[in-house]
C-alpha positions as CSV (number, residue, x, y, z in Angstrom):
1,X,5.2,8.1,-11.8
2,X,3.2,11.3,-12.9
3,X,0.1,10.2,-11.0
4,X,2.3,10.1,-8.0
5,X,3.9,12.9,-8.3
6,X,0.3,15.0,-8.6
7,X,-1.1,13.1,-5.8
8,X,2.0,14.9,-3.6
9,X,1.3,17.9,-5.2
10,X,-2.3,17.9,-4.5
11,X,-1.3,16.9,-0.5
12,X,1.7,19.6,-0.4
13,X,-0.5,22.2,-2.0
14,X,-3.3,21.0,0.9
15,X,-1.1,21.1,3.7
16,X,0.6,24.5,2.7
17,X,-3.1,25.7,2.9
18,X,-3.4,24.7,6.1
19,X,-2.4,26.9,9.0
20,X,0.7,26.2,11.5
21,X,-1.5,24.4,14.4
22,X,-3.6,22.2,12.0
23,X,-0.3,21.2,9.6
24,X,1.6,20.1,13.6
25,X,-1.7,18.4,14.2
26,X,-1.5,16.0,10.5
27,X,1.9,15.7,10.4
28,X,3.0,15.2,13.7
29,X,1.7,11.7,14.6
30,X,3.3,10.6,10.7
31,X,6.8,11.7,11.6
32,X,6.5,9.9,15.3
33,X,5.3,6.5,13.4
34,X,7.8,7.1,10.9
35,X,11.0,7.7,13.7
36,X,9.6,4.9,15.9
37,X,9.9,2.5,13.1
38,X,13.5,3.9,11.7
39,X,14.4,3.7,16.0
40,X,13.0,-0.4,16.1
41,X,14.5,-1.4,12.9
42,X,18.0,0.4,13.7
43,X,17.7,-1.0,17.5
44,X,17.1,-4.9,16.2
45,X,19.8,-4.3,13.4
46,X,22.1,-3.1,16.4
47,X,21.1,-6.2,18.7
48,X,22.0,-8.7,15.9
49,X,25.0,-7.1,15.4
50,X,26.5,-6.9,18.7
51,X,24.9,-10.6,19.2
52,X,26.7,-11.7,16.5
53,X,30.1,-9.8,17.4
54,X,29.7,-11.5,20.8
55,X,29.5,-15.2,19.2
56,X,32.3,-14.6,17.2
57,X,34.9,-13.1,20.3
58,X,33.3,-16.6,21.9
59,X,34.6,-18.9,19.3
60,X,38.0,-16.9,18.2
61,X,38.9,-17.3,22.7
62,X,41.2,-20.3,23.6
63,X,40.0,-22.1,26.3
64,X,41.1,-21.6,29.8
């Protein structure tokens, strides 16, 4: 856990050097992968559940 915890460190310490532009430019495009993955996952999970809500108002509905 201590070698991790240099390693961030080391990349904080890095970044912090970095100026404004050049941190938007490295950090950017990890934050956009990151909420574009969090956005898919959360978008399947909410397709499952609705598709699953939806099978069960099927089943619990008398017939006509």
């Amino acid at each position: 856990m201590n070698a991790i915890l240099n390693w961030w460190d080391g990349v904080e310490l890095w970044l912090s050097g970095l100026g404004f532009v050049f941190q938007s430019i490295v950090v950017l495009p990890i934050v956009l992968a990151l909420a574009y993955v969090i956005a898919a996952g959360l978008d399947g999970a909410l397709g499952r559940g609705i598709g699953l809500l939806n099978r069960v108002r099927h089943i619990d509905e008398e017939p006509r």
